[in-house]
N, CA, C and O atoms as a Tinker XYZ file with bonds, in Angstrom:
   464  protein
     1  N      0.844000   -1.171000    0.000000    73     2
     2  CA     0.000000    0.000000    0.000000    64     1     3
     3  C      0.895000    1.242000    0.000000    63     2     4     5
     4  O      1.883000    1.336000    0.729000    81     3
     5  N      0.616000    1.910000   -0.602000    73     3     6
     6  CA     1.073000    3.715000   -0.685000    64     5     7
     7  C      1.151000    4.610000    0.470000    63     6     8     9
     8  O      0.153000    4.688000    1.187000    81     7
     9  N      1.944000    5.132000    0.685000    73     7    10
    10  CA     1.674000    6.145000    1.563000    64     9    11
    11  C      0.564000    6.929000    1.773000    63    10    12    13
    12  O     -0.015000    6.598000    0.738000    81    11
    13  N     -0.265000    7.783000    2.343000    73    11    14
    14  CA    -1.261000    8.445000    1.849000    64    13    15
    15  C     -0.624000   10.295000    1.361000    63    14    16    17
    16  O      0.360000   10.820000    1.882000    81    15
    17  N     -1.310000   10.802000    0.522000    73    15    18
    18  CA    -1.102000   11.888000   -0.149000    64    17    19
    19  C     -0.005000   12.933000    1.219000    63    18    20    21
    20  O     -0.236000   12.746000    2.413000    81    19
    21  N      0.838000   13.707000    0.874000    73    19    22
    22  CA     1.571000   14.391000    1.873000    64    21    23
    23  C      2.294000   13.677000    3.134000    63    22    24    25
    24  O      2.769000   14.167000    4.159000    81    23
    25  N      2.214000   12.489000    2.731000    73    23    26
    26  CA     3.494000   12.203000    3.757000    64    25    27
    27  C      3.972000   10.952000    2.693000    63    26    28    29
    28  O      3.679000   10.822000    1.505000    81    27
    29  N      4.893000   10.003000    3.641000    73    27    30
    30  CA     6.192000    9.625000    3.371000    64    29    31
    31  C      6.199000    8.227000    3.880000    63    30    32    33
    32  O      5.446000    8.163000    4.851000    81    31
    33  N      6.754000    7.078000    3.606000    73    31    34
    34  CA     6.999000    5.842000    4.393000    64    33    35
    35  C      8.321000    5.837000    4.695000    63    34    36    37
    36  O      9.034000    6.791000    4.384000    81    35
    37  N      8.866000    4.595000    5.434000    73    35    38
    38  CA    10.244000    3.964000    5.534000    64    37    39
    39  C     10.448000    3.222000    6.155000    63    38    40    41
    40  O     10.212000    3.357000    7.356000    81    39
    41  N     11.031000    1.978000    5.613000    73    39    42
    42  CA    10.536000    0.432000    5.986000    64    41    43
    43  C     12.420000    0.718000    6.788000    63    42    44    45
    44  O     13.477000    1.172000    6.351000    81    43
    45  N     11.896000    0.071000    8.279000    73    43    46
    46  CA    12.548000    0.261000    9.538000    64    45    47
    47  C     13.511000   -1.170000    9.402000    63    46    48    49
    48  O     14.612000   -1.285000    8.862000    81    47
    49  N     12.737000   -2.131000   10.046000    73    47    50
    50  CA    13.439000   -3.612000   10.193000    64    49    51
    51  C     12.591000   -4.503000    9.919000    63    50    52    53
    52  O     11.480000   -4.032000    9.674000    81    51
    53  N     12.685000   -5.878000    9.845000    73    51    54
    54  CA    11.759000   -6.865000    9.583000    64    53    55
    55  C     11.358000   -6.978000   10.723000    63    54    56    57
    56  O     11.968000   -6.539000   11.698000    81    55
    57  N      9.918000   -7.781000   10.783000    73    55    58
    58  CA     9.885000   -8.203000   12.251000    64    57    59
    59  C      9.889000   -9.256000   13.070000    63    58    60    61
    60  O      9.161000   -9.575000   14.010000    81    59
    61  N     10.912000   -9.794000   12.521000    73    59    62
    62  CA    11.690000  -10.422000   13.069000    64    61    63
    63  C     13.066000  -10.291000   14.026000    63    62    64    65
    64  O     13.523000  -10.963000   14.950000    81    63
    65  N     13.365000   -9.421000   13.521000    73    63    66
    66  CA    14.813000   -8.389000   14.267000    64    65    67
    67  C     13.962000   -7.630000   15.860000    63    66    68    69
    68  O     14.553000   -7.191000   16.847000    81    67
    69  N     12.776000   -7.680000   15.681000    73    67    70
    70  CA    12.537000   -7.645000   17.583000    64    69    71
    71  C     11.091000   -8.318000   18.108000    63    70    72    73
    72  O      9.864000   -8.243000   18.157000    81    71
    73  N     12.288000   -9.021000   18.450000    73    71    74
    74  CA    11.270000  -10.140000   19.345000    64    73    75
    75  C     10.508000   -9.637000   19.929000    63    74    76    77
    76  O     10.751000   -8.430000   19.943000    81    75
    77  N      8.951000  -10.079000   20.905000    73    75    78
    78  CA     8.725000   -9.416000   21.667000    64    77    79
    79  C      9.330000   -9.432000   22.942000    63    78    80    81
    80  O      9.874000  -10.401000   23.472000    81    79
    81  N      9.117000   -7.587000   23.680000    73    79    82
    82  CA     9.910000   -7.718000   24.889000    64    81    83
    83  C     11.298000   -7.106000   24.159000    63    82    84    85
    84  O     12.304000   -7.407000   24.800000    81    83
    85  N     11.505000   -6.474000   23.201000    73    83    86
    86  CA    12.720000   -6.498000   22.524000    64    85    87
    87  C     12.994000   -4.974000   21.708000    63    86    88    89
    88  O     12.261000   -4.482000   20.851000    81    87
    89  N     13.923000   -4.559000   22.103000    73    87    90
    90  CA    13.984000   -3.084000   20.616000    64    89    91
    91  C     14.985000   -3.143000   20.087000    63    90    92    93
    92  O     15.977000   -3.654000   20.609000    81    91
    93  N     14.958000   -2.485000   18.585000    73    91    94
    94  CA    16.196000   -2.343000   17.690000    64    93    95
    95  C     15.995000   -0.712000   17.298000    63    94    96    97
    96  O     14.908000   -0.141000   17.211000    81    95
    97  N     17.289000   -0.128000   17.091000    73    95    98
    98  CA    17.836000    1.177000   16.900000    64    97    99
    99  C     17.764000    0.882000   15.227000    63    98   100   101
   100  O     18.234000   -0.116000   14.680000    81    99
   101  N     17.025000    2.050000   14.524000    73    99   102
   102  CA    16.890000    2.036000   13.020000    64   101   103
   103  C     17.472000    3.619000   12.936000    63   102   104   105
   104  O     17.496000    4.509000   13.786000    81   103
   105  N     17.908000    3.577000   11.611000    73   103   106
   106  CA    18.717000    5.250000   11.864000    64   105   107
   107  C     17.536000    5.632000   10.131000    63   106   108   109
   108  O     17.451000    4.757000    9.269000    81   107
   109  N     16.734000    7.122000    9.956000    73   107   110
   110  CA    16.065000    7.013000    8.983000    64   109   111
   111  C     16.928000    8.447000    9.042000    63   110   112   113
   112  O     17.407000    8.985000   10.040000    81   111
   113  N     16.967000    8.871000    7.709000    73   111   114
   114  CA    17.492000   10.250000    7.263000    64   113   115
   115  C     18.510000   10.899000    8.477000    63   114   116   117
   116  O     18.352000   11.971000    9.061000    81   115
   117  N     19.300000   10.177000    8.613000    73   115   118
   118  CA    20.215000   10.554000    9.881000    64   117   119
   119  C     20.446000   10.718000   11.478000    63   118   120   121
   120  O     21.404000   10.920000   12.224000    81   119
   121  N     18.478000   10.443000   11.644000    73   119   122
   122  CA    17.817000   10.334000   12.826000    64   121   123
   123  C     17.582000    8.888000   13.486000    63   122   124   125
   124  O     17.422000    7.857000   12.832000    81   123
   125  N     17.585000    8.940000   14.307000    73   123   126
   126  CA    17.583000    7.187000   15.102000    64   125   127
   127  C     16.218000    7.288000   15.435000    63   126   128   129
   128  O     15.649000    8.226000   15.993000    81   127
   129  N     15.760000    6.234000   15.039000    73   127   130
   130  CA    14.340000    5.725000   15.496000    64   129   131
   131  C     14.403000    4.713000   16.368000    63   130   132   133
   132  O     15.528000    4.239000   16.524000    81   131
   133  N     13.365000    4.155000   17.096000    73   131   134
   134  CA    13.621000    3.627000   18.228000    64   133   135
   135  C     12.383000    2.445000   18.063000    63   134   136   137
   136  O     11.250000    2.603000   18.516000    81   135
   137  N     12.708000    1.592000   17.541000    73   135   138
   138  CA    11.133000    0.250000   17.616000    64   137   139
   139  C     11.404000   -0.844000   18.689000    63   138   140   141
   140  O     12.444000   -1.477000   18.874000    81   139
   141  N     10.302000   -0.910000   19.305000    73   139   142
   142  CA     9.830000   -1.855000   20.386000    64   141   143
   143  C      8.732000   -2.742000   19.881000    63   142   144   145
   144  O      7.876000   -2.326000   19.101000    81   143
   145  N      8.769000   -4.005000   20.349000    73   143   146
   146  CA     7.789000   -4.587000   20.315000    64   145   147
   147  C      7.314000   -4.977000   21.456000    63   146   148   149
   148  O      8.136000   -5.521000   22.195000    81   147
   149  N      6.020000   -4.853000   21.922000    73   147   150
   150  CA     5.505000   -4.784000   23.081000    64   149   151
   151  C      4.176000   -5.965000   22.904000    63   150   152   153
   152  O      2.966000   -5.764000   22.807000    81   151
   153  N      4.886000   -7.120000   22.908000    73   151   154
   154  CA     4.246000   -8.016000   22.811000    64   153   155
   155  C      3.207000   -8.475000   21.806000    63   154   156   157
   156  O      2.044000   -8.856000   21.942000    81   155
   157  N      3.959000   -8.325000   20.807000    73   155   158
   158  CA     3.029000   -8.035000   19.139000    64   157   159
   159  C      3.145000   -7.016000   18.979000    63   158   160   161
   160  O      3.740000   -6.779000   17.928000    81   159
   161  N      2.632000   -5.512000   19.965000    73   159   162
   162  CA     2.207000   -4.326000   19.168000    64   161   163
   163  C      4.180000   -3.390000   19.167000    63   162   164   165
   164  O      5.069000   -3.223000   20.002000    81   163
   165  N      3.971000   -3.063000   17.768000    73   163   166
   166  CA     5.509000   -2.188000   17.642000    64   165   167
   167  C      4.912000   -0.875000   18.012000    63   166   168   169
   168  O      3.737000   -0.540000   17.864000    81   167
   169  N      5.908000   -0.169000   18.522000    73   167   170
   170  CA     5.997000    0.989000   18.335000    64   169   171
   171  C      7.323000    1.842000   17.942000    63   170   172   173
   172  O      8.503000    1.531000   18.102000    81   171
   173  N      6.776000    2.979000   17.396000    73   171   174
   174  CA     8.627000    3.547000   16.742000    64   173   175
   175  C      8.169000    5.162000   17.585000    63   174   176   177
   176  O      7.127000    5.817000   17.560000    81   175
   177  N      9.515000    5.374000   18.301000    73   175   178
   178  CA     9.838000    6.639000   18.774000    64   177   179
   179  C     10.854000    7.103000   18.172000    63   178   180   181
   180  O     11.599000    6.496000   17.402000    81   179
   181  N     10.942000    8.881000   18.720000    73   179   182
   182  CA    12.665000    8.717000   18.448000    64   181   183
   183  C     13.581000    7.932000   19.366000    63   182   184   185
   184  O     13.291000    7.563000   20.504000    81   183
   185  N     14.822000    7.705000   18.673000    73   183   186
   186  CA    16.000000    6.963000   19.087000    64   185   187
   187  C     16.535000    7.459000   20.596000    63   186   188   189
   188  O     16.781000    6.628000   21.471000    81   187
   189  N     16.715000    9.136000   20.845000    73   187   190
   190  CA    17.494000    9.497000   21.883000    64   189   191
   191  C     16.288000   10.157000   22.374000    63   190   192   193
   192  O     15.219000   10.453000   21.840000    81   191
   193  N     16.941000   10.351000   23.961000    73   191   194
   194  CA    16.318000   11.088000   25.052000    64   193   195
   195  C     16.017000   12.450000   24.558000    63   194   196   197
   196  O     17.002000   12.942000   24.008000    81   195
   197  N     15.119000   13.115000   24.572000    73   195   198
   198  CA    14.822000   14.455000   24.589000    64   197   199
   199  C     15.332000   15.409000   26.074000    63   198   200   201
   200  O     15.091000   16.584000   26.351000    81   199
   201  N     15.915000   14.628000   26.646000    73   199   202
   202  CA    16.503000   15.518000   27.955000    64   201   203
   203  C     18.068000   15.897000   27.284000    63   202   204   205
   204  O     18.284000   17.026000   26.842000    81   203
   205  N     19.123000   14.812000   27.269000    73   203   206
   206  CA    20.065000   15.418000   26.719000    64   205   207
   207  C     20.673000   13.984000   25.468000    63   206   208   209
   208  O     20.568000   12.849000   25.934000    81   207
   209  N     21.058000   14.057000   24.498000    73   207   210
   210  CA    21.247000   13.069000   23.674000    64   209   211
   211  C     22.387000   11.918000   24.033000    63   210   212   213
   212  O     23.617000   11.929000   24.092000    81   211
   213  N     21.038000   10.610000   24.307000    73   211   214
   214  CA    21.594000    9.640000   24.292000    64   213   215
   215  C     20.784000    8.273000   23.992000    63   214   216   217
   216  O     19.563000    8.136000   24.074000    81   215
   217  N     21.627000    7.401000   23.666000    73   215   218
   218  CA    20.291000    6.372000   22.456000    64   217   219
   219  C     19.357000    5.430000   23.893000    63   218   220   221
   220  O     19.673000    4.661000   24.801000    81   219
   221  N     18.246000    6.001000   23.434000    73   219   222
   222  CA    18.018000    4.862000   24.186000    64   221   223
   223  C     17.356000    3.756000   24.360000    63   222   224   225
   224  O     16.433000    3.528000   25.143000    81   223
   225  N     18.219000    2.597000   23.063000    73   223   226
   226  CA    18.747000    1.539000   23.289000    64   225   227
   227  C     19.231000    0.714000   24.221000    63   226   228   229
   228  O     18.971000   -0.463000   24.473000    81   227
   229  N     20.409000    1.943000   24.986000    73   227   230
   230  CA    20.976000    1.677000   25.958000    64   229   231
   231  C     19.941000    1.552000   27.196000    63   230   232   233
   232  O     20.510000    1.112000   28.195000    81   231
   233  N     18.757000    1.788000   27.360000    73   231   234
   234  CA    17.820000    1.983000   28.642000    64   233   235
   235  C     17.198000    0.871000   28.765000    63   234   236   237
   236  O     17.389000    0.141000   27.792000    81   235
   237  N     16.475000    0.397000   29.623000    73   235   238
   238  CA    15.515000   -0.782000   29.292000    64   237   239
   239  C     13.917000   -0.224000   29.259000    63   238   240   241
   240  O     13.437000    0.888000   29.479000    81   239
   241  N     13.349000   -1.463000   28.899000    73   239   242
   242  CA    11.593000   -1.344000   28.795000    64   241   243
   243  C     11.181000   -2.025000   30.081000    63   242   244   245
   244  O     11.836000   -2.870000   30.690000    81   243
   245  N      9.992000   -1.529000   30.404000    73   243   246
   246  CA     9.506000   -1.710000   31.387000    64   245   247
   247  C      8.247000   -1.565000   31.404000    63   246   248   249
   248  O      7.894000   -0.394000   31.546000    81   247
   249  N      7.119000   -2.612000   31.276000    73   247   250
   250  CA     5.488000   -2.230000   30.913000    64   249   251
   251  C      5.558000   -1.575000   29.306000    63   250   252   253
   252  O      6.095000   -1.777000   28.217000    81   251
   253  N      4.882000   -0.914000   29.799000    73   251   254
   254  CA     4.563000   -0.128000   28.283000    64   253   255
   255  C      5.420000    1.261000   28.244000    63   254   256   257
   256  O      4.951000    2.313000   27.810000    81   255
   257  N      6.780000    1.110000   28.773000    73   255   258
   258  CA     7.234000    2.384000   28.517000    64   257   259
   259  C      8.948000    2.412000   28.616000    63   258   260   261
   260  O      9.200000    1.373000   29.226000    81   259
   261  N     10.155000    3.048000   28.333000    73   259   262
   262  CA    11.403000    3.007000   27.887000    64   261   263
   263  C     11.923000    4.124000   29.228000    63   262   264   265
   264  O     11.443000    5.231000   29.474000    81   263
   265  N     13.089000    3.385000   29.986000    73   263   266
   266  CA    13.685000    4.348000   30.751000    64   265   267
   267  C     15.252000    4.565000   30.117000    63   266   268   269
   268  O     15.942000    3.602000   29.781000    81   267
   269  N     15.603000    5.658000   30.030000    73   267   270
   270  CA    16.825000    6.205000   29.457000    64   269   271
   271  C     17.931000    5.616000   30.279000    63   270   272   273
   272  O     17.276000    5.174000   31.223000    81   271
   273  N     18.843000    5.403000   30.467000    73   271   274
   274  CA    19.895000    4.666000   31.266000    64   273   275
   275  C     21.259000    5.964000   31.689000    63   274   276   277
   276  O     22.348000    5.710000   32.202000    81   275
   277  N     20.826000    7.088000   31.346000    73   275   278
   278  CA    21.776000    8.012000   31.564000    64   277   279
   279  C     21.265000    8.749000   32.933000    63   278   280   281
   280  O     21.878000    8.728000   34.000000    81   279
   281  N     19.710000    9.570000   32.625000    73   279   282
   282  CA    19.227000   10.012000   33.631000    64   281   283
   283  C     18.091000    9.330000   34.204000    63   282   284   285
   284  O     17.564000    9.846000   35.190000    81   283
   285  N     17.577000    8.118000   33.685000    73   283   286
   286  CA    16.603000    7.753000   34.295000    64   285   287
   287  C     15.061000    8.324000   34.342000    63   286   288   289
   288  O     14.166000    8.205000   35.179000    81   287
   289  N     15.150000    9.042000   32.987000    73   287   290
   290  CA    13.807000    9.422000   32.551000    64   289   291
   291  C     12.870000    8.308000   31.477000    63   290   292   293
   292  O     13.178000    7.563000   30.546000    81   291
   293  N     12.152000    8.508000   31.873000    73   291   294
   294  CA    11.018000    7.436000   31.905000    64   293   295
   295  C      9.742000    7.651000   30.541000    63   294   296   297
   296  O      8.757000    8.105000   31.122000    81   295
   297  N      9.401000    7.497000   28.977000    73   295   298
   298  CA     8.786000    7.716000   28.281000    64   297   299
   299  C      7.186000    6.772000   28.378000    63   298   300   301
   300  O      7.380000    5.665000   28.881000    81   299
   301  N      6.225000    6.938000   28.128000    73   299   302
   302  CA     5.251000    6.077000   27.474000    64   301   303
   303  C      5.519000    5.671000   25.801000    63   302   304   305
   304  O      5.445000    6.572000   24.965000    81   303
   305  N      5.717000    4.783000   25.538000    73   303   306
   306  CA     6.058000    4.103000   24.099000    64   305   307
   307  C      4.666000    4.689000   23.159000    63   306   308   309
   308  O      4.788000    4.932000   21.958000    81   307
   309  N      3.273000    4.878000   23.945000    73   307   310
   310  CA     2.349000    5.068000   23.202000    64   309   311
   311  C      1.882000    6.373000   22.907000    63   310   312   313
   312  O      1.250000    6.518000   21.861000    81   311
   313  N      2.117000    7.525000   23.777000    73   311   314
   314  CA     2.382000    8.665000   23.732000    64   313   315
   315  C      3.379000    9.281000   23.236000    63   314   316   317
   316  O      3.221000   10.066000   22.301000    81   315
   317  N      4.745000    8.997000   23.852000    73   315   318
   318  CA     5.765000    9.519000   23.767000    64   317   319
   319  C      5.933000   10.549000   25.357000    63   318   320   321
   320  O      7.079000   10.974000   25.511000    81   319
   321  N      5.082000   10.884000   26.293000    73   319   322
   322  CA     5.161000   11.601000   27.331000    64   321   323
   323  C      6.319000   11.132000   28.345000    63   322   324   325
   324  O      6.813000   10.021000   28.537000    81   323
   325  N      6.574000   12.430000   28.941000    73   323   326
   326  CA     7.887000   12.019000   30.023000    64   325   327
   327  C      7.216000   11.963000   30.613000    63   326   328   329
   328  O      6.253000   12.729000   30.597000    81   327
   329  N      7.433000   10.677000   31.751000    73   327   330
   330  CA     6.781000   10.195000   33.031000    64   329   331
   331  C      7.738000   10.517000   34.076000    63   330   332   333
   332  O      7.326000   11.454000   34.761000    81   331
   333  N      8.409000   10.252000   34.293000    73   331   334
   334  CA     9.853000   10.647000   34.833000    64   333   335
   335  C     10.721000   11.929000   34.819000    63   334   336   337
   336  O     11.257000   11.975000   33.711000    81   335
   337  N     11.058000   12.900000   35.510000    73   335   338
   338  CA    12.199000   13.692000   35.568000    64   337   339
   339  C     13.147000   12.741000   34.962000    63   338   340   341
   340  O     13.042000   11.537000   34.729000    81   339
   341  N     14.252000   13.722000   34.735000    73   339   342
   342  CA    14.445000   15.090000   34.557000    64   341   343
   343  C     13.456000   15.568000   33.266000    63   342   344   345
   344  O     12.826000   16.615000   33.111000    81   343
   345  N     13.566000   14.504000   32.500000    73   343   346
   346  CA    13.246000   14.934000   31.163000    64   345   347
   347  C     11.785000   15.516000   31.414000    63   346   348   349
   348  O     10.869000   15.317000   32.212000    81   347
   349  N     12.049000   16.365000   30.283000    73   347   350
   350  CA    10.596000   17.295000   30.436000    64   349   351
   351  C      9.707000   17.090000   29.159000    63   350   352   353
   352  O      8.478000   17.069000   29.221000    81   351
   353  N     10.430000   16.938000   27.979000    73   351   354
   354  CA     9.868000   17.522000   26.563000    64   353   355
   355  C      9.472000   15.473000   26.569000    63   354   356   357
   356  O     10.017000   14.500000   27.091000    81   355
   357  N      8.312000   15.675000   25.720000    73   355   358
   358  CA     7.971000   14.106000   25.317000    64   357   359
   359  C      8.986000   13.715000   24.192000    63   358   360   361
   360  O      9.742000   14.395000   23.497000    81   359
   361  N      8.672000   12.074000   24.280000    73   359   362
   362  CA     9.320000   11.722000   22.633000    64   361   363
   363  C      8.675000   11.946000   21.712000    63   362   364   365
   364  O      7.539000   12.394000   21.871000    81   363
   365  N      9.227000   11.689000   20.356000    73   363   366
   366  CA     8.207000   12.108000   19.029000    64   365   367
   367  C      7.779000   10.524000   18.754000    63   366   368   369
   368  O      8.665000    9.670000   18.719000    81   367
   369  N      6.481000   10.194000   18.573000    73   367   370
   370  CA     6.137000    9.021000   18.085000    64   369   371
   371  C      5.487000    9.287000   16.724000    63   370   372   373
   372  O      4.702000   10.092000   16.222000    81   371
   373  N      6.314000    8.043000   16.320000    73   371   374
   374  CA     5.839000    7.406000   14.732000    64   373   375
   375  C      4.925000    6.981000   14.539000    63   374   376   377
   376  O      4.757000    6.202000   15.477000    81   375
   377  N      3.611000    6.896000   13.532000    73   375   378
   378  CA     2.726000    5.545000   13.238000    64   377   379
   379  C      3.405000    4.649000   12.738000    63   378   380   381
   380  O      4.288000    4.904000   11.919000    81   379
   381  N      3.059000    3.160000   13.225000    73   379   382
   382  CA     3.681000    2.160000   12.636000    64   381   383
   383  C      2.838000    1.151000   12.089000    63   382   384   385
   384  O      1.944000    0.640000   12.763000    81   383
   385  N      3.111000    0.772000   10.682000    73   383   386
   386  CA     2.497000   -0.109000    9.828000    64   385   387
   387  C      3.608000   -0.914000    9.768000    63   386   388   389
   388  O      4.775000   -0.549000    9.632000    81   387
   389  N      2.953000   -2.621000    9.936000    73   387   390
   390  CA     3.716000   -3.711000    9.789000    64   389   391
   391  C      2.830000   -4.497000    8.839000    63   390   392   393
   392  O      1.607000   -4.633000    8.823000    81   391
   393  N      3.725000   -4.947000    8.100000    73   391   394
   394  CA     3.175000   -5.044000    6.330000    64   393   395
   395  C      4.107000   -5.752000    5.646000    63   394   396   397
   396  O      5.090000   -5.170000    5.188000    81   395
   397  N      3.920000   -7.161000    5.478000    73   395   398
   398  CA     4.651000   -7.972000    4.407000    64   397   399
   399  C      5.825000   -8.547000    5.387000    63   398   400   401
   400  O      6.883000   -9.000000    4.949000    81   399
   401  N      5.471000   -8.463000    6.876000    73   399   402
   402  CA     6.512000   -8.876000    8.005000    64   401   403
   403  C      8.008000   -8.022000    8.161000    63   402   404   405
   404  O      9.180000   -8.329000    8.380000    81   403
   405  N      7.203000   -6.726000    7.903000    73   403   406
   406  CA     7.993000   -5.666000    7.796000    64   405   407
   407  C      8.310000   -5.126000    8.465000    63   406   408   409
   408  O      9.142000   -5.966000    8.810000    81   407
   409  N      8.573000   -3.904000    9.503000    73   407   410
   410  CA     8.011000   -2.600000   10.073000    64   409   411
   411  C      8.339000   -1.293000    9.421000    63   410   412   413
   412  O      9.438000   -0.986000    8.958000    81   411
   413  N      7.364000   -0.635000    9.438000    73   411   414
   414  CA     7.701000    0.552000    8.456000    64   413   415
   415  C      6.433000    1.981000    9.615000    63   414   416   417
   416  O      5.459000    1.767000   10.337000    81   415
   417  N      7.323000    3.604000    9.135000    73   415   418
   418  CA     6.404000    4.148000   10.042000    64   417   419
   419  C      5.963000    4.881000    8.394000    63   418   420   421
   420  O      6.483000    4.609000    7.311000    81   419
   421  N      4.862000    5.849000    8.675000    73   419   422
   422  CA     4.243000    6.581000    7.835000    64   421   423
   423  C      4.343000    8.194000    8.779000    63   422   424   425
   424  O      4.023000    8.506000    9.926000    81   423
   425  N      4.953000    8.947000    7.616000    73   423   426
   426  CA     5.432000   10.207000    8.824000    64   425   427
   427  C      4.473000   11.669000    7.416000    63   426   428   429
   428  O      3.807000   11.352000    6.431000    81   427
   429  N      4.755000   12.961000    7.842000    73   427   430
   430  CA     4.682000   13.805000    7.024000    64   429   431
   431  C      5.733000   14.352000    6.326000    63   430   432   433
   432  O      6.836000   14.580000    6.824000    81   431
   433  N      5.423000   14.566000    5.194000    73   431   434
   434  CA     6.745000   15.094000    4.216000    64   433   435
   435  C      6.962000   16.078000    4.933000    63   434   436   437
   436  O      6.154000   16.803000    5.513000    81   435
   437  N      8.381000   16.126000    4.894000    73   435   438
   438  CA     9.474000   17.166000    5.879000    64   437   439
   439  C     10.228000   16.507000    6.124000    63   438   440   441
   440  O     10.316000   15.352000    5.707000    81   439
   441  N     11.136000   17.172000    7.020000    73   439   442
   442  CA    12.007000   16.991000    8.257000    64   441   443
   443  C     11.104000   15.589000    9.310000    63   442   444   445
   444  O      9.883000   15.549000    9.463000    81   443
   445  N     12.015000   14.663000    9.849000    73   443   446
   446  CA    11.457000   13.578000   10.672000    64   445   447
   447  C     11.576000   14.342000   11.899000    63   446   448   449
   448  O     12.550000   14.945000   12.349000    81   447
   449  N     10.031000   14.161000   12.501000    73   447   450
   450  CA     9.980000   15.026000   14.064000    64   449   451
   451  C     11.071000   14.593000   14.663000    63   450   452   453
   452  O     11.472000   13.435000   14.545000    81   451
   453  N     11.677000   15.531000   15.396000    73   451   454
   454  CA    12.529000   14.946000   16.900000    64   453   455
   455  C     12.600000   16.253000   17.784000    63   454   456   457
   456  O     12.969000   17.324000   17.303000    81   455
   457  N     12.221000   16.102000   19.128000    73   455   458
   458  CA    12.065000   16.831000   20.245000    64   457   459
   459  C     13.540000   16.713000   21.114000    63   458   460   461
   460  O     13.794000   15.829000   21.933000    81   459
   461  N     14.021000   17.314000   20.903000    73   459   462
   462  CA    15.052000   17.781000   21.723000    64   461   463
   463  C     15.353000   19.050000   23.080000    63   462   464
   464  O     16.471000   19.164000   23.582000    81   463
């Protein structure tokens, strides 16, 4: 299927590359994206902390949400909201379409959000 009119796709990882319980670091137009699978359902954030830049990859999951491993700020995977200090600003979340055992997000033509 097509993108829809004014935005953009970009096929991330297969999905197979995260198990559930599992994330992989995808880098799209120079930006790190961040996919989880949360027990079937993916989700794609950005890659780094919006407090100060760092991947977090490095953090673990916990329920339905990603703690940074530097400061210990705390995201919702489905929002993107800081739950946790320090961080203040939310993450940017992707829609994610998984398609042909794919993962891919559907964004708007531009610049790929990231909250810093």
């Amino acid at each position: 299927m097509a993108a829809a009119p004014g935005s953009r796709r970009f096929d991330l990882c297969s999905v197979d590359d995260v198990p559930p319980g599992t994330m992989k670091m995808c880098e799209v137009e120079d930006e790190m994206v961040l996919v989880t699978n949360l027990d079937g359902r993916f989700h794609a954030t950005q890659g780094v902390c919006s407090h100060q830049y760092f991947e977090l990859d490095k953090g673990f999951l916990t329920g339905d949400s990603i703690t940074c491993a530097l400061h210990l700020s705390r995201f919702s995977l489905e929002t993107g909201d800081s739950l946790d200090p320090p961080a203040e600003l939310p993450l940017a979340v992707y829609p994610v379409i998984v398609e042909a055992g794919r993962v891919l997000i559907e964004v708007a033509s531009g610049p790929l959000e990231v909250n810093r």
